[in-house]
MITITOR-183104 format. One line per 5 residues: their letters; for each residue z, x, y of N, C-alpha, C. Coordinates in Angstrom, 3 decimals. Layout:
BEGIN
a> Z/X/Y/Z/X/Y/Z/X/Y  ...
# end
This chain:
BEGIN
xxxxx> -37.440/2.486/11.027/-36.892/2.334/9.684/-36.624/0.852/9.445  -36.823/0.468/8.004/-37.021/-1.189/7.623/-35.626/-1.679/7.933  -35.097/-2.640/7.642/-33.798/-2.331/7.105/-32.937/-2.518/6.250  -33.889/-2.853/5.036/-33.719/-2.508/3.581/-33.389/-0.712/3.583  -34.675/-0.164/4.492/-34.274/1.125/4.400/-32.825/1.888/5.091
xxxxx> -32.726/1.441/5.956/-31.190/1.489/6.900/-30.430/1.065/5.977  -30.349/0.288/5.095/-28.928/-0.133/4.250/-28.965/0.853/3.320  -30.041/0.878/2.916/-29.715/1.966/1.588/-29.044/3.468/2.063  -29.925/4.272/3.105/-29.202/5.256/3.750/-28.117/5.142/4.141  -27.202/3.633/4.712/-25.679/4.093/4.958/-24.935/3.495/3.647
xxxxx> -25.543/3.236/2.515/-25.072/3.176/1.195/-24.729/4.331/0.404  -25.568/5.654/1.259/-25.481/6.616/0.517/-24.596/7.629/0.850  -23.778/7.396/2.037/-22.873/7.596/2.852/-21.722/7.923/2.225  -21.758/9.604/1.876/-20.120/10.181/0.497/-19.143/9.640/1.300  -18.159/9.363/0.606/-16.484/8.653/0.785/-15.780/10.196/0.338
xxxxx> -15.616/11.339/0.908/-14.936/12.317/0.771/-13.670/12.253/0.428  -12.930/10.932/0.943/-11.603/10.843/0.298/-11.774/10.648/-1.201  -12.555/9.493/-1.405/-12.971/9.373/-2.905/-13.255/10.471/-3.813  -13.994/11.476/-2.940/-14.555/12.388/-4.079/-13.124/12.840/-4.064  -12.195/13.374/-2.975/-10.864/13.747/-3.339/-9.924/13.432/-4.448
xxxxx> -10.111/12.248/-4.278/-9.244/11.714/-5.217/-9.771/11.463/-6.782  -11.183/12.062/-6.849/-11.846/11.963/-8.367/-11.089/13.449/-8.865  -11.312/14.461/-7.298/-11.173/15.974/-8.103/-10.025/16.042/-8.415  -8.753/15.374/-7.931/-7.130/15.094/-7.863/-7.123/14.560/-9.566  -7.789/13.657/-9.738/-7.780/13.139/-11.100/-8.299/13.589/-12.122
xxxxx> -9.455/15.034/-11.930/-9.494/15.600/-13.272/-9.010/16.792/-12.965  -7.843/17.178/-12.172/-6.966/18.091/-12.115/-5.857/17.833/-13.062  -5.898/16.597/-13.330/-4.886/16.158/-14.100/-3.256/16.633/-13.737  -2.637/16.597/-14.844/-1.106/16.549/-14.628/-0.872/18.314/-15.721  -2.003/18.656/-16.167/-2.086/20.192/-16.520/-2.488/20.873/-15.868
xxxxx> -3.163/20.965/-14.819/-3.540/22.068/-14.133/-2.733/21.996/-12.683  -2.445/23.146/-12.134/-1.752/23.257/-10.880/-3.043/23.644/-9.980  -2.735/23.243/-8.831/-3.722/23.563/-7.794/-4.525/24.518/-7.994  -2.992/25.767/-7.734/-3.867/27.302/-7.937/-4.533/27.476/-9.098  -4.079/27.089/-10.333/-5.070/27.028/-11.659/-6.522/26.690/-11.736
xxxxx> -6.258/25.344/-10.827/-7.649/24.721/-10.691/-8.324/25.455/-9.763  -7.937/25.866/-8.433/-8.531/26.594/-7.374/-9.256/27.906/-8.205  -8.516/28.849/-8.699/-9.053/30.198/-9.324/-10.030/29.545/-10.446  -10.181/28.630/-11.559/-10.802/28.420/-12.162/-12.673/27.755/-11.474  -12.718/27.346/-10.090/-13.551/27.420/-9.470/-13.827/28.186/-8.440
xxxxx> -13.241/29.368/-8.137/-13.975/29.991/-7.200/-13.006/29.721/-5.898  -12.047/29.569/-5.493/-12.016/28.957/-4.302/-10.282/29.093/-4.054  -9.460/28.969/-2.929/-7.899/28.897/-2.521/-7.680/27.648/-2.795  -6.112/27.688/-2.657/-5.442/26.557/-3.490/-5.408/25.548/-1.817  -5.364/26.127/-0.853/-5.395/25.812/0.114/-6.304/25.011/0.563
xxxxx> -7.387/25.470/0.179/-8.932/24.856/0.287/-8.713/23.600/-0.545  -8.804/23.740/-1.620/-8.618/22.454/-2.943/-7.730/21.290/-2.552  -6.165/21.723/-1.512/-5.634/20.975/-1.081/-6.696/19.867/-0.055  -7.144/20.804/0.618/-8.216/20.289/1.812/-9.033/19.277/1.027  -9.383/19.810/0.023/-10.781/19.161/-0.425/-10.030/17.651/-1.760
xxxxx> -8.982/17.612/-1.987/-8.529/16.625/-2.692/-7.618/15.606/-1.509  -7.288/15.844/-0.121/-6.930/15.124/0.163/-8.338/14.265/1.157  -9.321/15.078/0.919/-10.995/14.206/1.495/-10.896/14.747/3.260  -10.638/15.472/3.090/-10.499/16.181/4.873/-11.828/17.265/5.340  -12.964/17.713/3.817/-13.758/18.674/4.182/-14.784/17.901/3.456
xxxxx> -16.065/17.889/3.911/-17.159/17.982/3.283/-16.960/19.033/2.309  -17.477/18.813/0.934/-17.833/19.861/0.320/-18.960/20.125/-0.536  -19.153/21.341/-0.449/-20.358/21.804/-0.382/-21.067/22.003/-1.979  -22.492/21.956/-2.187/-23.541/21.702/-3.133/-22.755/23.003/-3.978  -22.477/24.157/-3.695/-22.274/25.246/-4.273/-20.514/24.705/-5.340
xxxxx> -19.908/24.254/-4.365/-18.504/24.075/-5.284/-18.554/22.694/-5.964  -19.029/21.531/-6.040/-19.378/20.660/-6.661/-19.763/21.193/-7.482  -21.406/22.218/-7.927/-22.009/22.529/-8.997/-20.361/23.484/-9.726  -19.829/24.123/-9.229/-18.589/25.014/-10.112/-17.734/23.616/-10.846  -17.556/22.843/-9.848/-16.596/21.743/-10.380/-17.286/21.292/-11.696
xxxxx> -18.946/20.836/-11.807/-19.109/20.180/-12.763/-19.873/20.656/-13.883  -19.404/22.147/-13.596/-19.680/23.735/-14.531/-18.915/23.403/-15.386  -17.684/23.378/-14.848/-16.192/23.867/-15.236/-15.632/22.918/-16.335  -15.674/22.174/-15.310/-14.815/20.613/-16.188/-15.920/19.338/-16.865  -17.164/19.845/-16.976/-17.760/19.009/-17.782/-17.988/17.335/-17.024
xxxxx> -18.060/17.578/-15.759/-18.177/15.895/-15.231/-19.809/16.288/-14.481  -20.266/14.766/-13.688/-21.832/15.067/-13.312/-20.942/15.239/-11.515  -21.665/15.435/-11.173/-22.363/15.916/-9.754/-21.993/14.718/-9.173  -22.684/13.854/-9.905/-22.743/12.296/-9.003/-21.563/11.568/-9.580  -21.308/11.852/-10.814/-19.456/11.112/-10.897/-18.742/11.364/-9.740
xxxxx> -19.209/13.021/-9.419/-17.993/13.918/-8.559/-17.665/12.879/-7.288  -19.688/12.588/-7.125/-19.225/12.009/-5.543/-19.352/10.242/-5.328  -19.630/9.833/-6.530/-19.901/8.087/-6.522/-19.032/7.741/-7.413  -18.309/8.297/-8.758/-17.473/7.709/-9.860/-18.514/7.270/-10.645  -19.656/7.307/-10.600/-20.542/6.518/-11.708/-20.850/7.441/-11.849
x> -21.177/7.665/-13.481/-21.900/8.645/-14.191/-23.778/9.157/-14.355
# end
């Protein structure tokens, strides 16, 4: 591998805390965990997991997240639209 190509692959490298803290932020200050949890599919427990960046998460609950609340896929996991 080049290593133009090596940089780009560990560029692409998700920041799970980040995505945490994107899903923390369009949870906003109206929705409660469990609100948000039942409105995608999933425990409030889990959501905790997954907003403090402790789980990979998976292609299936991303697509619910950006069902739900109207954001992209790739906001979810880079902040850029």
């Amino acid at each position: 591998m080049k290593s133009s190509a090596k940089s780009r692959a560990s560029n692409a490298a998700v920041e799970w805390k980040a995505v945490g803290r994107r899903i923390r932020e369009l949870r906003g200050f109206d929705l409660t965990q469990e609100e948000f949890a039942q409105r995608i599919g999933i425990s409030q427990n889990y959501l905790s997991t997954m907003e403090r960046g402790n789980v990979q998460i998976g292609s299936e609950i991303l697509l619910r997240i950006s069902r739900e609340f109207g954001k992209s896929i790739e906001w979810l996991l880079t902040g850029e639209s």
